[in-house]
C-alpha positions in Angstrom: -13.3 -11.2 8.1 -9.7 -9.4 8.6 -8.6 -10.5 5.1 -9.7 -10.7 1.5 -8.0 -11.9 -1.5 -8.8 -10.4 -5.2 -8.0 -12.4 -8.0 -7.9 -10.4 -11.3 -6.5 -9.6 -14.5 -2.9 -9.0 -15.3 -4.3 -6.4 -18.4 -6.4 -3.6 -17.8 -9.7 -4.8 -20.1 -11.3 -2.4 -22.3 -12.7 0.6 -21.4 -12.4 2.2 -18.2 -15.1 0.0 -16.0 -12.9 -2.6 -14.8 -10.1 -0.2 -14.0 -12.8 1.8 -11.8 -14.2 -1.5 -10.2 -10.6 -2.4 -9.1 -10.0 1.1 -7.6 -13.6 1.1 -6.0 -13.3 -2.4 -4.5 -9.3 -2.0 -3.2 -11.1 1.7 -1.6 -14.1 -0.3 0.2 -11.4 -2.7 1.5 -8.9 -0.7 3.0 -11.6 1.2 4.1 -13.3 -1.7 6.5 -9.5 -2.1 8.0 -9.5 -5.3 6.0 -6.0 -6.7 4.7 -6.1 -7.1 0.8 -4.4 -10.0 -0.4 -3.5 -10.4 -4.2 -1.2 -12.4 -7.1 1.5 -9.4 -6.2 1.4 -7.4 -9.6 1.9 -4.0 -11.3 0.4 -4.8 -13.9 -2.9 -4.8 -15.5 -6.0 -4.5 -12.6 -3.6 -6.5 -10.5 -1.3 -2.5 -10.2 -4.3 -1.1 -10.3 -5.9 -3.1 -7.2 -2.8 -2.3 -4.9 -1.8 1.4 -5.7 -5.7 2.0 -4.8 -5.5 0.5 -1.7 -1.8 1.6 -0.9 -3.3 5.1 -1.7 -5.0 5.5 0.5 -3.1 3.5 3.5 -4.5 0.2 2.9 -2.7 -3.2 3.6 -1.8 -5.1 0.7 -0.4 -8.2 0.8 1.2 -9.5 -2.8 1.9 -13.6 -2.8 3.6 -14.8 -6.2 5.9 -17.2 -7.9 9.0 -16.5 -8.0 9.4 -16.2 -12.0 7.1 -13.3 -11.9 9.9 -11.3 -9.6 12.8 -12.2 -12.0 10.2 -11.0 -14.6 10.0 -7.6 -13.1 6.4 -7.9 -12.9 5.8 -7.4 -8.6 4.6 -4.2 -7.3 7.7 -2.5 -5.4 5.8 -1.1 -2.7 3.5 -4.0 -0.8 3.1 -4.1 2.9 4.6 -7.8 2.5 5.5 -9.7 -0.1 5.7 -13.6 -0.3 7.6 -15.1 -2.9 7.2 -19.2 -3.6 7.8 -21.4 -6.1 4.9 -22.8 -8.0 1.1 -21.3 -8.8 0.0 -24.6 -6.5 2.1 -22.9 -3.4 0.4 -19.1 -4.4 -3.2 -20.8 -4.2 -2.6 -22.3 -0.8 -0.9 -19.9 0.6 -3.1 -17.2 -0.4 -5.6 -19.5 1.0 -4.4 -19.6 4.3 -4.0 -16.1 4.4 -7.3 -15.0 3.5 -11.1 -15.2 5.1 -12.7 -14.5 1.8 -12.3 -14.5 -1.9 -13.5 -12.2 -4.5 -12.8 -12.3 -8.1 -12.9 -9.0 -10.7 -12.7 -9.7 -14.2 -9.7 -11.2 -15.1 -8.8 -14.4 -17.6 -8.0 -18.0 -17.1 -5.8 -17.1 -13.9 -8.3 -15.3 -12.3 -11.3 -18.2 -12.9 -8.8 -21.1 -11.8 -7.9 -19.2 -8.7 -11.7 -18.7 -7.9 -12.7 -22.1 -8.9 -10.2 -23.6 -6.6 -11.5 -22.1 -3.5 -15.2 -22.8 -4.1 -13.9 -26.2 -4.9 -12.2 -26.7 -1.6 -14.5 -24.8 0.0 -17.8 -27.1 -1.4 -15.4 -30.4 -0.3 -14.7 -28.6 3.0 -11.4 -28.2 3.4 -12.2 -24.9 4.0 -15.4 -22.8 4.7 -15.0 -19.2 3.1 -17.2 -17.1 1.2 -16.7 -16.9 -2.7 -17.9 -14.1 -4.9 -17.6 -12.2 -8.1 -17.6 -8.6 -8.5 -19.8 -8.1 -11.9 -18.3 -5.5 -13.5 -20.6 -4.3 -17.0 -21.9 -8.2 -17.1 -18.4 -9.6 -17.4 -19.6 -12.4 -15.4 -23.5 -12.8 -16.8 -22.4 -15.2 -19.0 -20.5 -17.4 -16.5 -23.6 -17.5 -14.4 -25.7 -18.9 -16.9 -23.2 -21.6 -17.3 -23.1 -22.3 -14.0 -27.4 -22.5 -14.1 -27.2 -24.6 -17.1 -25.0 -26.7 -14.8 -27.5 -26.8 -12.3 -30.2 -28.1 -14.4 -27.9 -30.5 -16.1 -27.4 -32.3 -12.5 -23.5 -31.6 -12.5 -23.9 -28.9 -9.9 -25.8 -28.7 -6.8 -28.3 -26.2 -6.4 -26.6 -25.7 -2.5 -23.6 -25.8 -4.1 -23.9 -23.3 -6.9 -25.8 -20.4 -4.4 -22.1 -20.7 -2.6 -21.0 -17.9 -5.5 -22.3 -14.6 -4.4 -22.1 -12.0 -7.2 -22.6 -8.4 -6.8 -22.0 -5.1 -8.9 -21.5 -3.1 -5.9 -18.5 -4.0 -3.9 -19.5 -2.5 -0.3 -22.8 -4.7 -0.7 -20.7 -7.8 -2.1 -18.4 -7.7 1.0 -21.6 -7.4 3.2 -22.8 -10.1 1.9 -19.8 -12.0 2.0 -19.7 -11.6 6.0 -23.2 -12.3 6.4 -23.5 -15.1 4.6 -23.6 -18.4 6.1 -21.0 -20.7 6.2 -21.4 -23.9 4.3 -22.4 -27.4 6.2 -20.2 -29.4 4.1 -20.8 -32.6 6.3 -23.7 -33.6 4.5 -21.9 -33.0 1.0 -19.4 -35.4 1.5 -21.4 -38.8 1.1 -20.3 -40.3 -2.2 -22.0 -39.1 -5.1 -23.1 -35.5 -2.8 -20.5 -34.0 -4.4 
């Protein structure tokens, strides 16, 4: 992996945890030579994500619409910026961009963005790794959902174990490079999806 995209929060959260968890994962990235890819804001985890990683001479690498720009809302001081036009164009070029994904707490942005790349990446239009960095349980409750799913017959057991979930992010992003790559050829049989 050379690059990782973080989706998160535009706010902060309560508390300090998720601030810390931004900080500490933006750290272990830069610190692996890795290029950080994000939604391109100051704002919320988002500013919190970059300045960590620009802090300590990390590449980051911002990707947003262009309304958030004439909002005022982009971080000032990314390696690159790319500006496009819709949320669609963000996700795929974000996409192309990155070798992994890793989502930190964050709202319906953040869980859209996530659930489109395990999406394409369980109909194999592309084969990344997908994870969520647990921060204070945020995400326990998502899991069990996504269990509940299982046993329901609406998820694949093969296809729900493509979500790795840590709550350290140095042994998240190891497991996000050794994990195996998905054999979607097999999925794609009607009905295998």
């Amino acid at each position: 992996m050379r690059s990782i995209c973080v989706f998160c929060g535009s706010n902060a959260g309560v508390g300090e945890a998720y601030a810390d968890a931004a900080r500490d994962l933006a750290r272990v990235v830069a610190a692996r030579g890795l290029r950080l890819v994000y939604g391109g804001g100051s704002i919320g985890l988002m500013g919190i994500l970059a300045e960590a990683a620009l802090g300590v001479g990390g590449q980051v690498i911002g990707v947003t619409p262009r309304k958030f720009v004439e909002r005022e809302v982009i971080h000032a001081g990314l390696s690159e910026l790319h500006v496009v036009e819709t949320l669609l164009e963000r996700k795929a070029l974000m996409a192309e961009l990155s070798d992994g994904f890793v989502a930190l707490p964050g709202g319906l942005g953040t869980l859209d963005e996530l659930f489109e790349m395990l999406t394409w990446t369980q109909l194999g239009i592309q084969r990344k790794p997908c994870a969520l960095l647990d921060v204070s349980g945020y995400y326990a409750r998502l899991e069990e959902f996504l269990d509940h799913a299982v046993t329901q017959r609406f998820i694949k057991p093969e296809h729900r174990s493509m979500l790795i979930t840590d709550t350290d992010p140095a042994a998240l992003l190891d497991r996000m490079a050794a994990a195996p790559l998905p054999d979607v050829s097999k999925w794609m049989a009607p009905g295998s999806y």
